[in-house]
C-alpha positions as CSV (number, residue, x, y, z in Angstrom):
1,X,-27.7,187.5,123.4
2,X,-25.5,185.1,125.2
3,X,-27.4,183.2,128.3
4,X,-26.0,182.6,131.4
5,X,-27.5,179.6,133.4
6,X,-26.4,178.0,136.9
7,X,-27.6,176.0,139.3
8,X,-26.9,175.1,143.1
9,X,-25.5,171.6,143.4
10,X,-26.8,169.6,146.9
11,X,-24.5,167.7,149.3
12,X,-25.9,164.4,148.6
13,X,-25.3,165.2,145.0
14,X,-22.5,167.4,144.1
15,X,-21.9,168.6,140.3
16,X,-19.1,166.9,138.8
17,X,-17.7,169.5,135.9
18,X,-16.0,166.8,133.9
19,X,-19.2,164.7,133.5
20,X,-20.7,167.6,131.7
21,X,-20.0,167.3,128.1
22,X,-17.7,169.7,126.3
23,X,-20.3,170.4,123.4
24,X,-22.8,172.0,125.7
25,X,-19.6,174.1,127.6
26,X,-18.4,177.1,125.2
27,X,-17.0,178.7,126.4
28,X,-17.1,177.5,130.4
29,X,-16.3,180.0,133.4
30,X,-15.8,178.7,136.8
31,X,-16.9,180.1,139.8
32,X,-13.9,181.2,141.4
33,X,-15.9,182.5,144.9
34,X,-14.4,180.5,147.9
35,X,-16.6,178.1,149.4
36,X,-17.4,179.0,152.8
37,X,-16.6,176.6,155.2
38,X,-19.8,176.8,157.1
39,X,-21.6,175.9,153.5
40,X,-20.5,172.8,152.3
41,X,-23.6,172.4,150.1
42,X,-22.4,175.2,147.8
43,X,-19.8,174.0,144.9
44,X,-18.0,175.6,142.8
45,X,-20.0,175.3,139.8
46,X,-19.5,176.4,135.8
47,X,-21.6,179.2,134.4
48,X,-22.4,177.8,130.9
49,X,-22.6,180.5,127.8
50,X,-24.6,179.4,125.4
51,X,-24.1,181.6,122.4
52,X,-26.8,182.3,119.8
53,X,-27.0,180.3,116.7
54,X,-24.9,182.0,113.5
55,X,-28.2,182.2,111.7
56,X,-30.0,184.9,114.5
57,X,-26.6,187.0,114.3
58,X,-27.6,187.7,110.9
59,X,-31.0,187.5,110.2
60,X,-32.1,189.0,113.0
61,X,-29.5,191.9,112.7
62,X,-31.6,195.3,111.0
63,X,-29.7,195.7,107.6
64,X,-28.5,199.6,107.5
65,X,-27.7,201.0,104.2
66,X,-24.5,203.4,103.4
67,X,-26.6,207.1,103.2
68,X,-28.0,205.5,107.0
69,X,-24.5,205.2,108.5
70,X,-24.0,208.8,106.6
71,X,-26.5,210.4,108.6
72,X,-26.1,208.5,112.2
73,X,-22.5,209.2,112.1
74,X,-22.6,213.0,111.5
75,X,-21.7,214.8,114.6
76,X,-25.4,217.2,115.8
77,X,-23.6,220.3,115.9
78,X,-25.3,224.0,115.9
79,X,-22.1,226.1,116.3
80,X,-20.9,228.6,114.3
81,X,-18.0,231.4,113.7
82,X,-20.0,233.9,112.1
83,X,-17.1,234.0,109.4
84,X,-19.3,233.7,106.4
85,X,-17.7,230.9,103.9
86,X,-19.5,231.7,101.4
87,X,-22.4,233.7,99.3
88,X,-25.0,231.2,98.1
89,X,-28.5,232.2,95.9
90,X,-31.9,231.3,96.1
91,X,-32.8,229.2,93.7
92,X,-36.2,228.4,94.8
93,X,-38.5,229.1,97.7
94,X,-42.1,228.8,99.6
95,X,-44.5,226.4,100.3
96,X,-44.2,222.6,98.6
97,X,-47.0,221.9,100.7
98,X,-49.3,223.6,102.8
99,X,-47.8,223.6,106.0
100,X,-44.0,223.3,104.8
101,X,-41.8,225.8,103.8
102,X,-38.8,225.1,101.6
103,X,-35.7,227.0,99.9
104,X,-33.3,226.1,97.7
105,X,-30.2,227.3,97.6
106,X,-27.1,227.2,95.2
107,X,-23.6,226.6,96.6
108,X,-20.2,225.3,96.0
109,X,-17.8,225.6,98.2
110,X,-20.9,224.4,101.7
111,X,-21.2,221.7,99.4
112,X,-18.0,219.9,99.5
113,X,-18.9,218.0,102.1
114,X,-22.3,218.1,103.1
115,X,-24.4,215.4,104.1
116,X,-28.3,215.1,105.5
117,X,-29.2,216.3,108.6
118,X,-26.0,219.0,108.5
119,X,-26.4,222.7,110.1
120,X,-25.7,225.4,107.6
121,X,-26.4,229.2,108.8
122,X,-28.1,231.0,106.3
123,X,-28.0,234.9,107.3
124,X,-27.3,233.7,110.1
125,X,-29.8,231.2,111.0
126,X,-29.2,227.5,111.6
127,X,-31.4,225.3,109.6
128,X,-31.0,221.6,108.3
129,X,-30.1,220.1,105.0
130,X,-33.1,217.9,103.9
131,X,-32.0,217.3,100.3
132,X,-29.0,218.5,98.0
133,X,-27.6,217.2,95.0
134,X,-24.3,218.2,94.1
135,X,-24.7,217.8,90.5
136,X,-26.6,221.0,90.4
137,X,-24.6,222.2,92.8
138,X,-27.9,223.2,95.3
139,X,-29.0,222.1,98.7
140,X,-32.5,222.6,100.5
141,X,-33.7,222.9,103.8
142,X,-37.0,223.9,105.8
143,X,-37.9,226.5,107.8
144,X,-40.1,226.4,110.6
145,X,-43.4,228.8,111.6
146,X,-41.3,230.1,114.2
147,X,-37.8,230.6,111.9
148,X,-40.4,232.9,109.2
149,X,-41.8,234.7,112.5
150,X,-38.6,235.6,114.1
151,X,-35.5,236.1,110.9
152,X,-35.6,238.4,107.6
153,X,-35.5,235.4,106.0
154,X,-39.4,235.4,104.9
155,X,-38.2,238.6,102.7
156,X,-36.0,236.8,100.8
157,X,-36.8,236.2,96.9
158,X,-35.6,234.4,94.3
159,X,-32.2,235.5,93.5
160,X,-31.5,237.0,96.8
161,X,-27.7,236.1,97.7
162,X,-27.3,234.5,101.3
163,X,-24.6,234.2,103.6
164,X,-23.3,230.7,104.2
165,X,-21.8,229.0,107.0
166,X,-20.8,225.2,107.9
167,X,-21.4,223.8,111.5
168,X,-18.1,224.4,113.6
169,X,-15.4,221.7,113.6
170,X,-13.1,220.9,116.4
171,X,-10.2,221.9,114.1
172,X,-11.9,224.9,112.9
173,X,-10.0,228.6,114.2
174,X,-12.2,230.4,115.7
175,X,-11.6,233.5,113.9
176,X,-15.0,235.4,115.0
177,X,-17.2,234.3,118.1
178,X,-19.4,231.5,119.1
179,X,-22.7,232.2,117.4
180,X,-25.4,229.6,117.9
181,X,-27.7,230.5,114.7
182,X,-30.0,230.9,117.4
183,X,-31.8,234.2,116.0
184,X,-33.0,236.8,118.7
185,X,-34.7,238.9,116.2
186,X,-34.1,241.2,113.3
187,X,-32.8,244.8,112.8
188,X,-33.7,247.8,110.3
189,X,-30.5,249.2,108.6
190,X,-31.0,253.3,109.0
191,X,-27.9,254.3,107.8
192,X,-25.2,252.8,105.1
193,X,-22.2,255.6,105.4
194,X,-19.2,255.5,103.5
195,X,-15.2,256.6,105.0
196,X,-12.9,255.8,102.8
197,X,-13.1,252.3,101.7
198,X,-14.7,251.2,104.6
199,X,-18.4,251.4,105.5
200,X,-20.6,252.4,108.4
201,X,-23.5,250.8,109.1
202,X,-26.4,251.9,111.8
203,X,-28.7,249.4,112.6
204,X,-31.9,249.8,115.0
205,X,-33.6,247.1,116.8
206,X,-36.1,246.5,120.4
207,X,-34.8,247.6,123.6
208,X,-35.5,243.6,124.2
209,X,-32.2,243.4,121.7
210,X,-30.5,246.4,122.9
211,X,-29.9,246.0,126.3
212,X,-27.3,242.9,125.2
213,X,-25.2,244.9,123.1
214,X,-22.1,246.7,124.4
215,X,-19.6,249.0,122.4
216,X,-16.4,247.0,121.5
217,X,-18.5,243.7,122.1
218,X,-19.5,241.1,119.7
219,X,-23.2,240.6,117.5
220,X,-23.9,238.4,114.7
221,X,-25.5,241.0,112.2
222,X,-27.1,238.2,109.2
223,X,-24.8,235.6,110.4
224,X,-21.3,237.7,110.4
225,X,-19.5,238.4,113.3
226,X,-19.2,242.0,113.5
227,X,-17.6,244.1,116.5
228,X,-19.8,247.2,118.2
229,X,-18.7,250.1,117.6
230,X,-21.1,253.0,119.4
231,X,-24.6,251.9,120.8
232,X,-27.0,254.8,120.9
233,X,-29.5,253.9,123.6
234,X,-31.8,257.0,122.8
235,X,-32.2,256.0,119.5
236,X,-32.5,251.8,119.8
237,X,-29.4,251.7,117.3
238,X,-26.1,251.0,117.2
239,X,-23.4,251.1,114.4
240,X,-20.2,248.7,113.2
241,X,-17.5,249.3,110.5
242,X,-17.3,247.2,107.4
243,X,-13.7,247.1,106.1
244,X,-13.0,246.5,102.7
245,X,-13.1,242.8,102.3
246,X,-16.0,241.9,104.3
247,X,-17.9,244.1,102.3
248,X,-17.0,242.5,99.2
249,X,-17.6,238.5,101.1
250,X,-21.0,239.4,102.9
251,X,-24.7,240.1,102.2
252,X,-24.9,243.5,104.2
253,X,-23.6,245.9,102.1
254,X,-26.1,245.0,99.0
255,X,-28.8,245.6,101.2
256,X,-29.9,249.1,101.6
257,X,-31.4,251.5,104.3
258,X,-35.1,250.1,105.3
259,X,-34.1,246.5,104.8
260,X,-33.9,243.7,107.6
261,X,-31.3,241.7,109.3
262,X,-30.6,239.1,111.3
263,X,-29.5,239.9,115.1
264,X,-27.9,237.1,117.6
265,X,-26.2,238.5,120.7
266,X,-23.0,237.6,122.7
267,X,-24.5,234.6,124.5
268,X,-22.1,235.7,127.2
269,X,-24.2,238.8,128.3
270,X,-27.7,236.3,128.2
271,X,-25.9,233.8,130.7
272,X,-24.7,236.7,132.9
273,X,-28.2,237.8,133.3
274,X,-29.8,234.7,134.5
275,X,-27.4,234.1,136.4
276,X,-27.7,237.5,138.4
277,X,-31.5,237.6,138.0
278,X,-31.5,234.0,139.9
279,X,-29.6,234.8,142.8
280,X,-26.7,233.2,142.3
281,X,-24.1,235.0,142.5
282,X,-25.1,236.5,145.9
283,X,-26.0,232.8,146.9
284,X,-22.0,232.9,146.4
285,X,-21.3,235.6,148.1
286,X,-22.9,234.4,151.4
287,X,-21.7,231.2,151.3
């Protein structure tokens, strides 16, 4: 780090810049201030920057290697489309160690460009790549206590097929809506109906859930972003349509009446709350 130093120059002996030698001045910056007139002791006096010897730029510089500069320069993003990219399989899961819970899953396509440290929604749930190799064409990541307490994703075996979803990119459309990964909770399928080559699907869930979801409004059923159809507030449940290709590009339709899913909620509806349950908005009103 460069040092500044100065000092203040007496009447009886004023600093004379050019009998200071030009080895010790590099670079030199005058003081441009104007001398008050009422202070003839001050001078206008060089501030000398010493810079550090070549050897400290180096040695003391911490050495970071390639797969380092990978991981600090990936963006920490958490947002997702809820367009499923692609189906992945587990390949391997549980506990490597006591208190750590790992899967492995194959992939191709989430893959392409993944690096450490990445978000991927699996059903729906944003977790982080801690190891892939894309030789095998498989990526891992860990899930927490609270992840296994709060997703479907503890009922998952070996073999089980996953939906997959990479982080949101600036560029990306946003052909679905924002979904956080941010799972609220899960949901029982009660009903798999077919009409033509569409398919309904009746899902129940908590009041806690329930209250969030609106006909014609957006959820995130296992990571997918579906749109309400009815919500049936008697029963806890409400329904959406799966048209043909969906069905054919997500993990719902193989699943079958008794099993779990993932739930997120509009984020919209969660923010309105607060907000109305704070005050707020009448604070607004009366001001």
């Amino acid at each position: 780090m460069a040092t500044i130093s100065f000092s203040f120059a007496s009447a009886s002996k004023p600093l004379n810049p050019s009998s200071i030698s030009p080895s010790t001045i590099n670079p030199t910056i005058f003081n441009l201030l104007p001398t008050p007139s009422n202070s003839p002791h001050l001078r206008r006096i060089p501030l000398l920057l010493k810079s550090p010897p070549i050897s400290r730029i180096f040695i003391d510089r911490p050495i970071i290697t390639i797969q380092q500069r990978r991981i600090c320069s990936t963006p920490i993003t958490s947002m997702f489309t809820g367009i499923v990219e692609e189906m992945g399989r587990i390949k391997q899961l549980g506990y490597d160690k006591p208190d750590s819970f790992t899967m492995k899953i194959q992939a191709k396509l989430i893959l392409e460009d993944i690096n450490l440290g990445d978000s991927i929604a699996v059903n729906g749930t944003c977790l982080t790549v801690d190891h892939f190799d894309k030789g095998e064409l498989e990526f891992s990541v860990g899930l927490a206590p609270e992840t296994l307490r709060k997703t479907s994703l503890i009922e998952l075996e070996q073999g089980s097929v996953v939906n997959l979803e990479r982080a949101l990119k600036p560029s990306t459309r946003m052909g679905g809506h924002f979904v956080q990964g941010h799972v609220d909770g899960t949901g029982e399928i009660v009903e798999l109906k077919p009409e033509g080559d569409s398919l309904w699907v009746k899902v129940k869930t908590v009041k806690e859930i329930l209250r969030y979801i609106v006909p014609k409004g957006f959820i995130a059923v296992d990571g997918t972003s579906l749109t309400v159809v009815d919500v049936f507030d008697e029963e806890d449940c409400f329904n959406f349509m799966l048209v043909a290709y969906t069905q054919q590009n997500v993990v719902i339709p193989m699943k079958k009446v008794g099993q779990k899913v993932n739930l997120e909620v509009d984020i919209l509806g969660k923010y309105v709350e607060r907000l109305l349950s704070t005050g707020f908005v009448d604070a607004i009103k009366s001001s």
